[in-house]
C-alpha positions in Angstrom: 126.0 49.2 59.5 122.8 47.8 57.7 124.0 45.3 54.7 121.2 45.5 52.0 122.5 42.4 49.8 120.4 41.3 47.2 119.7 41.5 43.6 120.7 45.4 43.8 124.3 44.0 45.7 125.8 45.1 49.2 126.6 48.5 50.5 128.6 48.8 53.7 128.2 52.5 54.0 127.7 55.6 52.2 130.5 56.5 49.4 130.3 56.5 45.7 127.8 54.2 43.8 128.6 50.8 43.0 129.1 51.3 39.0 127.1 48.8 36.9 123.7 48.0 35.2 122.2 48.6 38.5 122.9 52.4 38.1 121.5 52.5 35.1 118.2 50.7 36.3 118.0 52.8 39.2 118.3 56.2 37.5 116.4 55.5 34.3 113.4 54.8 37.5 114.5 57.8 39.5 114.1 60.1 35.9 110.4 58.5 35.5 109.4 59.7 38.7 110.9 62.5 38.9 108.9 63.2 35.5 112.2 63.9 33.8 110.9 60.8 31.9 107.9 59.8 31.1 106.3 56.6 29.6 106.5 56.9 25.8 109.5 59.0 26.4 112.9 59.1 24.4 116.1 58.3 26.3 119.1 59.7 25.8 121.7 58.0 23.9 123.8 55.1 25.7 126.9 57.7 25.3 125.1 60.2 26.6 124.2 58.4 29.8 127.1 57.1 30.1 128.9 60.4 30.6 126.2 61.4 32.7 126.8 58.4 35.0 130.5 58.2 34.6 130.0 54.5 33.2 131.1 52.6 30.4 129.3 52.8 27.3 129.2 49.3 27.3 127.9 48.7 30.5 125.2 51.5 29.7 124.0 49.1 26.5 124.0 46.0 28.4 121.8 47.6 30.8 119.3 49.1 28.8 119.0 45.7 27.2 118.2 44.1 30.0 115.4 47.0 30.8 114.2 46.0 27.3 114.2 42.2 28.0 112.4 43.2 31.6 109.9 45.2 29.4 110.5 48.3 30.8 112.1 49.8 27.9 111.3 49.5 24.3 113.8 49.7 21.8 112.8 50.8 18.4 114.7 50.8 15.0 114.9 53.3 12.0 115.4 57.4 11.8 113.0 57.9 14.4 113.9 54.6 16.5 115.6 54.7 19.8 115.0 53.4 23.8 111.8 54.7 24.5 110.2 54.2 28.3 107.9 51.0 27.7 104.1 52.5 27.5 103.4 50.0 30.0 106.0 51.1 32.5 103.9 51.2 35.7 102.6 48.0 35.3 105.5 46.0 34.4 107.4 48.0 37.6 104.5 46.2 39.9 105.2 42.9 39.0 109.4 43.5 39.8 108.2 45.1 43.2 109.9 43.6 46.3 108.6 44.6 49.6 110.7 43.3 51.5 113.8 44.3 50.1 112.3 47.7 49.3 112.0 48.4 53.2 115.9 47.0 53.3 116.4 49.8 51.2 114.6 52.1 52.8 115.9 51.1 56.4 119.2 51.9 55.1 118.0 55.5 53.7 117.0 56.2 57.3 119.8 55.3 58.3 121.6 58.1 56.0 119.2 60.9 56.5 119.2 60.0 60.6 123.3 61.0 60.5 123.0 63.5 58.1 121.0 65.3 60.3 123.4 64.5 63.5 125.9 65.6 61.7 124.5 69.2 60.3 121.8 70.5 63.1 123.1 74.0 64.3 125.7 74.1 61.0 123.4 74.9 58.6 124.1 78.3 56.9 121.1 81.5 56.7 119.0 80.3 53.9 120.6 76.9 53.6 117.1 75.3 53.9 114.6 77.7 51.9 114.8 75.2 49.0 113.5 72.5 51.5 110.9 74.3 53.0 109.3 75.0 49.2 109.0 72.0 48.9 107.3 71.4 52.0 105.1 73.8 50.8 104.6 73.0 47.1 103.6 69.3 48.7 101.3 71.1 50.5 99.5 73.0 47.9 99.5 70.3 45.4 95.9 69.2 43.9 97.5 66.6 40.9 97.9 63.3 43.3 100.8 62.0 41.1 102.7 65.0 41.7 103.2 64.2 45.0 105.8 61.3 44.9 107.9 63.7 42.1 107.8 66.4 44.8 108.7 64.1 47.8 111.7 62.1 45.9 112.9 66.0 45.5 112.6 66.8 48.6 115.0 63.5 49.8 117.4 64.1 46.9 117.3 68.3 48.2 117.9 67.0 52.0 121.0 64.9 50.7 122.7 68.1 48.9 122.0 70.1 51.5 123.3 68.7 54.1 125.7 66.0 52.5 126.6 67.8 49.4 126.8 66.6 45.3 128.4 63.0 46.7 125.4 62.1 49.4 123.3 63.6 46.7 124.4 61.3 44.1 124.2 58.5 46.3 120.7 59.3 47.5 119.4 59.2 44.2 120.8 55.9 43.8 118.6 54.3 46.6 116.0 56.4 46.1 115.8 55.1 42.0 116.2 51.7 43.6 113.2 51.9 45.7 111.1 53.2 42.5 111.8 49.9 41.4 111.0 47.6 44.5 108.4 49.4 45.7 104.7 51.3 44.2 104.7 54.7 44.6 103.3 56.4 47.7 100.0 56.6 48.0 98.8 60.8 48.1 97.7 60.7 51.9 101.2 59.3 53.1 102.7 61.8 51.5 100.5 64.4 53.2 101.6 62.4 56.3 105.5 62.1 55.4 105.4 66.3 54.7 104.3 67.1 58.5 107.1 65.3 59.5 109.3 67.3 56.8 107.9 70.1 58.0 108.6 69.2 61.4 112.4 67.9 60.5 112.7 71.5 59.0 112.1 73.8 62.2 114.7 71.5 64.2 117.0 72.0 61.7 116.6 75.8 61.7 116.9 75.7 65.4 119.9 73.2 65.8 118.0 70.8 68.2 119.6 67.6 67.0 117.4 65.2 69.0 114.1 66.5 67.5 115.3 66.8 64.3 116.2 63.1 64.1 113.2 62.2 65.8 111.5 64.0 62.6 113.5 61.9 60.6 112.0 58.3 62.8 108.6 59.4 62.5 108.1 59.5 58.7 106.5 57.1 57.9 108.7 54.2 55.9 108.4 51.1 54.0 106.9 48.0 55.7 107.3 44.7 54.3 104.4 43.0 53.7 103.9 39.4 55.7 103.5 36.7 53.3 100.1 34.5 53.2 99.2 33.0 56.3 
């Protein structure tokens, strides 16, 4: 099994998230591009997260501090005062990008969509994948370029419930936050490229040919880390 150690700490296989700040970090990243969140943006309150995470309120403060310190957050005091998403969140995400633990990351998230699929092709239910496939299509149809990470993240996070159900979900959208942080955004024409293959992924499914399906899975196109200076 693939050990992505680093700063984001080890996983030795899918199963609930690793509670901490890194939660935090990763979901308040997968909210902003998801557009559930956007720069300028309110946050809920630390209690409110917390319960949404299953975290300590604690552990909730502590990270959103650190976001603050990071300068990805910006706390603000008085009646109208609270954690807002820092104005100047895209540009202070590019200079905490890692490449090459990004593509760790994302390895290790083909890794999970590669047995999802082994384990659900030919058990998928009538209708099981008509959410996917609007996806595939709203991709398809989409003019605004920036929509087009928010619709691919959905797809991913979609995938992992339907085949894996709420836990796989949850944990999807763990490495999928993480990723927002390590790595820029997708440019529009990978996307288009990544959606052929989602496209493809989906008719394998609905025809329970394991093999092609997971091949759809190792032809998207993933992460590469860049080589350092010659």
């Amino acid at each position: 099994m693939v050990n992505t150690g680093g700063k984001f700490g080890p996983y030795s296989g899918p199963g609930p998230v690793r509670p901490g700040a890194e939660l935090v970090r990763s979901r308040i990243a997968l909210r902003v591009r998801l557009k559930s969140e956007a720069p300028g943006d309110r946050l809920p309150d630390a209690g409110v997260l917390a319960e949404e995470l299953g975290i300590g309120e604690i552990t909730v403060r502590r990270a959103l501090e650190g976001m603050c310190q990071d300068g990805l957050l910006d706390r603000r005091r008085g009646r109208s005062g609270g954690t807002f998403v820092a104005l100047e969140w895209d540009s202070v995400a590019a200079v905490l990008h890692d490449p090459a633990e990004g593509a760790a990351l994302d390895a290790f998230h083909l890794l999970l969509e590669c047995g999802l699929v082994s384990h659900a092709a030919g058990d998928i239910p009538d209708g099981g994948l008509d959410g996917l496939r609007a996806l595939v299509e709203e991709m398809d149809r989409a003019d605004a370029p920036d929509r087009l990470p928010e619709l691919e993240a959905r797809f991913h996070l979609e995938l992992a419930q339907t085949l894996g159900g709420p836990g796989i979900r949850e944990f999807a959208a763990d490495l999928l936050g993480r990723q927002c942080l390590l790595l820029p955004a997708p440019e529009p024409e990978v996307v288009r490229a990544r959606n052929r293959h989602h496209a493809d992924l989906l008719k394998e499914l609905a025809r329970g040919d394991m093999a092609l399906a997971v091949a759809a899975v190792k032809a998207h196109p993933h992460a590469v880390p860049r080589s350092g200076p010659a």
